[in-house]
C-alpha positions in Angstrom: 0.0 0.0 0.0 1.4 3.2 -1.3 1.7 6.7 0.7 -1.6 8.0 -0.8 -3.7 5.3 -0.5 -2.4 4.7 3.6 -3.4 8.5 3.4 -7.1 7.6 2.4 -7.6 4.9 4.6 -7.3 6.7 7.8 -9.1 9.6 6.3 -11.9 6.9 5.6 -11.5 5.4 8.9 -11.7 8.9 11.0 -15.0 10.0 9.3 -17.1 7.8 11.7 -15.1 8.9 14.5 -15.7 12.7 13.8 -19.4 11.9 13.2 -19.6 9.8 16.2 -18.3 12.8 18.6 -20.7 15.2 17.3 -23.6 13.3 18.1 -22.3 12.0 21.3 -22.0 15.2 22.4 -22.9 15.2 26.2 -24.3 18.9 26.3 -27.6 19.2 24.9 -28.2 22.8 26.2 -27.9 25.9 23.7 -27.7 29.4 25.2 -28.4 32.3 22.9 -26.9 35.3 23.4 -30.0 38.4 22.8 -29.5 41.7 22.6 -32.8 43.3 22.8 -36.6 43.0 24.4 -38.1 41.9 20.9 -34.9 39.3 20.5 -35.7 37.7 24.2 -39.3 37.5 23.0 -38.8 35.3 20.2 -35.8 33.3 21.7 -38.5 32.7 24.6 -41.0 31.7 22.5 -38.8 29.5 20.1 -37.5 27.6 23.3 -41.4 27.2 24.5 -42.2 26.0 20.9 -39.4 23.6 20.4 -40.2 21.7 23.9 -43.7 21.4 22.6 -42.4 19.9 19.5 -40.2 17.6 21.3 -37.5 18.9 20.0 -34.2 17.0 21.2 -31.5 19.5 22.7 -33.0 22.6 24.8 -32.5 26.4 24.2 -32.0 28.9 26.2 -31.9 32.9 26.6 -29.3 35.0 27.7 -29.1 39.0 27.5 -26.0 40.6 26.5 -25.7 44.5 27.1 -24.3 44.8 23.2 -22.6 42.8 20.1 -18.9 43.2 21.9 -20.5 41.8 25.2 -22.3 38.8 23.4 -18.6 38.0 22.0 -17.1 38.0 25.1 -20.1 35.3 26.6 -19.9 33.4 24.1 -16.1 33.3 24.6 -15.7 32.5 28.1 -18.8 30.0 28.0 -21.8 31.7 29.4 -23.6 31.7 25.8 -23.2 29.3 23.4 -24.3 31.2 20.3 -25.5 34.5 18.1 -26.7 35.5 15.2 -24.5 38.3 14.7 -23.7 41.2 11.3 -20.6 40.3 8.7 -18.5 42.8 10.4 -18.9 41.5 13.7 -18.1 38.3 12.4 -14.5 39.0 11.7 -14.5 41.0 14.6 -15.4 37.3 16.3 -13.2 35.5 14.7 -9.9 37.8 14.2 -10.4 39.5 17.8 -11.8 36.6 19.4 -11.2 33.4 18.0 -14.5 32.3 17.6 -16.3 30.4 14.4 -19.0 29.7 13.0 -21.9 27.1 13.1 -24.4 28.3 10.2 -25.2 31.1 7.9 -28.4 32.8 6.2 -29.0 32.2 2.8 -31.3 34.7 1.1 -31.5 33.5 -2.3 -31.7 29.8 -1.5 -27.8 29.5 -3.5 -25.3 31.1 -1.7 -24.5 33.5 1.5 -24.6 36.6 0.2 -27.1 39.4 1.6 -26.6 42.9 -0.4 -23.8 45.3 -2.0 -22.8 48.5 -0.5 -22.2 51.0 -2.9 -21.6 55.2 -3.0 -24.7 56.6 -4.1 -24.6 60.6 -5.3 -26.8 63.1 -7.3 -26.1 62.7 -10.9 -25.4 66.7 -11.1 -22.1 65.9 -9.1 -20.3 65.5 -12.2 -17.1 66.2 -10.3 -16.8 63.7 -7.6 -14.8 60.5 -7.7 -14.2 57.9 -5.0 -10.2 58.0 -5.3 -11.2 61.7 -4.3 -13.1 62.2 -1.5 -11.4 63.8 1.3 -13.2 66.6 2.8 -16.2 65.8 1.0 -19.6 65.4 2.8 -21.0 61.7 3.3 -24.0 60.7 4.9 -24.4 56.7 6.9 -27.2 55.2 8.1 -26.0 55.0 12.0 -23.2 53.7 13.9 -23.3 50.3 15.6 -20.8 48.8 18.6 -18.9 46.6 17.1 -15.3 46.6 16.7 -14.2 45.0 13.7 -11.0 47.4 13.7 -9.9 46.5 17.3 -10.2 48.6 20.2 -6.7 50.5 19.3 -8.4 51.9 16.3 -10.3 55.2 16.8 -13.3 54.9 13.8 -14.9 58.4 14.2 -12.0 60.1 14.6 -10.7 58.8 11.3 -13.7 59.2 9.4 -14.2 62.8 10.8 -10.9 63.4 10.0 -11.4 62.2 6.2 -14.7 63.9 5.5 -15.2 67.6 5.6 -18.7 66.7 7.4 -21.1 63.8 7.7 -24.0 62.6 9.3 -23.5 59.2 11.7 -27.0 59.0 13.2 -25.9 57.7 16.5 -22.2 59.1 16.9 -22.4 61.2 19.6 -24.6 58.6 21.8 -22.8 57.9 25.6 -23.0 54.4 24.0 -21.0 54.9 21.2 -18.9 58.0 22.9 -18.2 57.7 26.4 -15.6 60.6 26.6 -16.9 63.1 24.4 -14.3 62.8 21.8 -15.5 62.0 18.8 -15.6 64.8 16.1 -18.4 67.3 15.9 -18.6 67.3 12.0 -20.2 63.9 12.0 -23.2 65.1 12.9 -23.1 68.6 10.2 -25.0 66.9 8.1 -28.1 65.7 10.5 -31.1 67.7 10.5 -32.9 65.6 13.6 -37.0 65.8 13.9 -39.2 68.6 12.4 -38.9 70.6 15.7 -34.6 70.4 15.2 -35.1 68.3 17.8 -32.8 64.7 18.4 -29.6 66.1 16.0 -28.1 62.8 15.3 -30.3 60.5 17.3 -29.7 56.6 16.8 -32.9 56.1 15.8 -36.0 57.7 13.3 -36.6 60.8 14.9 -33.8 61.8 13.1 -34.4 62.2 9.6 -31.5 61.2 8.3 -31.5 58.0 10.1 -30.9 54.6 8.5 -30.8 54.0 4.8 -33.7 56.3 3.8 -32.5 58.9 6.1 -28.7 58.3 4.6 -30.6 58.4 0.5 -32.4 61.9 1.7 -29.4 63.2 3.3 -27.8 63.5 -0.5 -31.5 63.6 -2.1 -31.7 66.9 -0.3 -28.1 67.9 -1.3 -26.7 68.0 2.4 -24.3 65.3 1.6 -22.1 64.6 -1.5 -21.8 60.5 -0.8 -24.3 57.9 0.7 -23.0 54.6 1.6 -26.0 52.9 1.6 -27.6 49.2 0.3 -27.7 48.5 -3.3 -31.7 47.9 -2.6 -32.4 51.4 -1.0 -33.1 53.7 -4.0 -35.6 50.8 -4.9 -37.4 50.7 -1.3 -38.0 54.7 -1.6 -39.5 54.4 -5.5 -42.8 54.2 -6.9 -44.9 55.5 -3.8 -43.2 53.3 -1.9 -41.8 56.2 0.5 -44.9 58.8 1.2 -42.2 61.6 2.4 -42.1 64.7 0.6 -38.5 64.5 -0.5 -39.1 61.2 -2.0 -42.1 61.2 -4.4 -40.8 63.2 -6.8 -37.1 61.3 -6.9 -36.5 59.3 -9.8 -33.5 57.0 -10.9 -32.4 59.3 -13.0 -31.3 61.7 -10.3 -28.6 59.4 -8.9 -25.6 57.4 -10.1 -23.4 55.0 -8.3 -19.5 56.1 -7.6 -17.2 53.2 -8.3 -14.1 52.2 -6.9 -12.2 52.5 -9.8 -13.4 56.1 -10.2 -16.0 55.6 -12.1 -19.7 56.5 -12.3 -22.5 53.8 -12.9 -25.9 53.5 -13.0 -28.3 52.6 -10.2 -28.9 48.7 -11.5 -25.2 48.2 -12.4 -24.6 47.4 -8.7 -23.1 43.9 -9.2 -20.4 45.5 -11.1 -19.8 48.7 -9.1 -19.5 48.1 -5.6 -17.5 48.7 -2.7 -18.4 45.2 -1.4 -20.6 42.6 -1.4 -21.6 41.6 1.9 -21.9 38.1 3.3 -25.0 37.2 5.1 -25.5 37.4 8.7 -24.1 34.3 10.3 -24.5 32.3 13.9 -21.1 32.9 16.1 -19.7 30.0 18.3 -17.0 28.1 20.0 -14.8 26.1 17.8 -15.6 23.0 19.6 -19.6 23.6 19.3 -19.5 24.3 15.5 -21.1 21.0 15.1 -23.0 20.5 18.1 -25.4 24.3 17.6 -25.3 23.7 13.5 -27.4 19.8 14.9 -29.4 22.1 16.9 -30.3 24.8 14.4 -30.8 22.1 11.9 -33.6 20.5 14.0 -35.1 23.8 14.5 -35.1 24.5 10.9 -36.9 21.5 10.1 -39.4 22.2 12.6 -40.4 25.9 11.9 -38.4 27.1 8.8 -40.8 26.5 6.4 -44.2 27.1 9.0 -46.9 28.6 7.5 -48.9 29.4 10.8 -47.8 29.0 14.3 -43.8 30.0 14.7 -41.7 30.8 12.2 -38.0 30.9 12.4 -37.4 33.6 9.9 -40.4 36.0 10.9 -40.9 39.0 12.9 -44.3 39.7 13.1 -45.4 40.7 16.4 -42.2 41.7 17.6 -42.4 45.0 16.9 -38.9 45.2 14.9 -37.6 43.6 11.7 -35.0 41.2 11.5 -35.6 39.5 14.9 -32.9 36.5 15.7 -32.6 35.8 12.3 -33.1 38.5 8.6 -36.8 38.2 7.8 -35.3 37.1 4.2 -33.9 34.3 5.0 -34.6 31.5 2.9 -32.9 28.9 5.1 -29.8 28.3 7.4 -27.1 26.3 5.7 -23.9 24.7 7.7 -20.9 26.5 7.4 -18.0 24.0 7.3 -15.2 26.1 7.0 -13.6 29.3 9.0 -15.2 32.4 9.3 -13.3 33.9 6.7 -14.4 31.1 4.2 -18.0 32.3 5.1 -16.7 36.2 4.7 -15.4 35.5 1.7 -11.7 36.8 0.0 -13.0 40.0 -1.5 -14.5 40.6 2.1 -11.8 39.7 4.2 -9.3 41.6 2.4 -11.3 44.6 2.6 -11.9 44.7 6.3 -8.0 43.9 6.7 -7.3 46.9 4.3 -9.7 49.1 6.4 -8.1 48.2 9.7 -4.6 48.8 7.8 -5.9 52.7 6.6 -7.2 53.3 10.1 -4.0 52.4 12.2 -1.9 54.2 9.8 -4.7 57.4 9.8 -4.4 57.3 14.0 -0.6 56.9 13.3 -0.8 60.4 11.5 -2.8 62.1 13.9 -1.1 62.0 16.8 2.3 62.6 14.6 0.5 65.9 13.9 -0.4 67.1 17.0 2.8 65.9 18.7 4.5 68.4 16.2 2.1 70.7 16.7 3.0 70.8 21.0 5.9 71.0 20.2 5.7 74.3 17.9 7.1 72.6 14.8 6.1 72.6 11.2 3.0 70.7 11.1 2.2 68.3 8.4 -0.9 67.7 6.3 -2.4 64.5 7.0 -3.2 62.0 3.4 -4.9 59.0 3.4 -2.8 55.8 3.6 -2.2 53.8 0.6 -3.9 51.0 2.5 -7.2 51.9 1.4 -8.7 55.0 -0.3 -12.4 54.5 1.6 -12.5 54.5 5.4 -16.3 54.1 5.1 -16.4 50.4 3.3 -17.1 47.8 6.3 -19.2 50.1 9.1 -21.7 51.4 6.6 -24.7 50.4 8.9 
């Protein structure tokens, strides 16, 4: 018997084995890591469901105070899983170590959810994406996850980079303990119709979210919105009953491309700053197989329900997107490393972005040292890491 086939043999003899201690696995308890009343709900209610099922394996519900402090649980063992953004999945598995068990599927083929692309008026026939500093750029919000490590300093970069933005959510004690992050990334907020709630997390500012980021430039208070392929789509048509968007029409926007480039608004598969992989359940290493046995019974159960629970609704939760993206058409396994799930393109992207933000911070405090000490001071450029600083924290 040659090298190769010795080689086979034990791989053919080990399969059993590996099968054997998934299965035998002596834990039959599953805590989920929730982050918010409507989540709880339907983790509470899935758990009820499933034991009334007779469901093998039970589930439980644990509350984590945010995304970084699920991570952390699910680390040191006091949660065994969550259904967490593709950002905070390398954040999971680069910071953390963790992996993953399944993933969403939206289309029924593959993992991916939506692009992000740079949306702008069409009249802005002199901006480009390899020239955007101190231009104005509108986001949907700010989230808590820390997919550039905690060394990084996010909002100072970006209000460094941009003349003046809007981050719905920027300012918040959540997201900015210490006061420090730049002014200008609210400039571009307009808050409620009383100029009440300036860069509020939530809808009562009007710039909020992906509608709020496509007004922000629809109303020419931004030059850039970094913003879903889909959104122009969801605000057409009557669709969107505000003022500002019943009289927008495709033709008033284009898509800035990475290569400098314009595009139209349906050539988003070919200009793109990414496309982003589906939202994805974090683990231990050693549970990947043990949760994905879990999930898989769930799915089976109430995936496909046309009354009772369903797994991938929200209605009656009062929020969208509860546990699991109401689009999801099922959960598939994911057998390989987070990154295989993230994808290349992805991955390389978020590295780049960490790589343009250390080097941005880098400059910074280069510039003010000089500055103390009364020297020449320097301009600050963008590093030749990455050209966008915006690309993996649109949402």
């Amino acid at each position: 018997m040659d090298r190769l086939e010795r080689r086979l043999m034990v791989a053919f003899l080990l399969l059993p084995l590996l099968s054997v201690s998934c299965a035998a696995h002596q834990k039959t308890t599953v805590s989920w890591c929730v982050l918010s009343d409507a989540e709880e709900q339907k983790c509470l209610h899935l758990a009820g469901n499933a034991t009334a099922r007779n469901i093998r394996g039970t589930l439980e519900c644990v509350r984590g105070e945010d995304t970084r402090d699920c991570l952390d649980k699910i680390k040191n063992g006091t949660a065994d899983a969550a259904s967490m953004f593709a950002d905070d999945i390398y954040a999971a598995g680069f910071c953390h170590g963790l992996e993953l068990a399944a993933g969403e599927s939206h289309n029924g083929v593959d993992g991916y959810s939506y692009y992000v692309v740079a949306m702008a008026r069409r009249s802005s026939s002199d901006l480009s994406l390899l020239e955007m500093h101190e231009r104005s750029s509108c986001h949907p919000g700010i989230r808590t996850t820390i997919s550039m490590g905690e060394q990084c300093n996010f909002p100072r970069a970006v209000g460094n980079f941009f003349g003046y933005s809007c981050v719905p959510g920027v300012k918040d004690v959540q997201h900015d303990p210490k006061g420090n992050n730049p002014k200008n990334l609210c400039e571009a907020c307009i808050g409620d119709d009383n100029d009440r709630h300036i860069c509020a997390n939530n809808p009562r500012e009007r710039h909020y979210g992906e509608s709020g980021a496509l007004r922000c430039v629809a109303e020419n208070l931004g030059d850039v919105a970094f913003v879903k392929h889909s959104t122009i789509f969801d605000n057409l048509d009557g669709k969107n009953q505000e003022s500002w968007a019943l009289d927008l029409e495709l033709e008033d926007l284009k898509l800035l491309c990475p290569d400098g480039t314009e595009a139209g608004l349906d050539e988003f598969e070919r200009c793109h700053l990414a496309a982003v992989p589906a939202n994805a359940v974090v683990v231990r290493m050693e549970d990947k197989c043990r949760v994905w046995k879990f999930l898989e019974r769930l799915q089976n159960a109430f995936g496909n329900a046309t009354e009772g629970f369903r797994l991938f609704s929200s209605a009656g939760y009062g929020e969208s997107n509860v546990l699991f993206d109401d689009d999801t058409h099922h959960l598939q396994r994911v057998l390989g490393s987070y990154t295989s799930w993230l994808g290349p393109t992805y991955t390389t992207m978020l590295q780049a972005f960490d790589c343009f933000l250390s080097n941005r911070i880098l400059l910074m405090e280069l510039e003010e040292e000089i500055q103390r000490l009364n020297l020449h001071p320097i301009p600050l450029t963008p590093s030749s890491c990455s050209a966008f600083p915006t690309l993996s924290r649109h949402l």
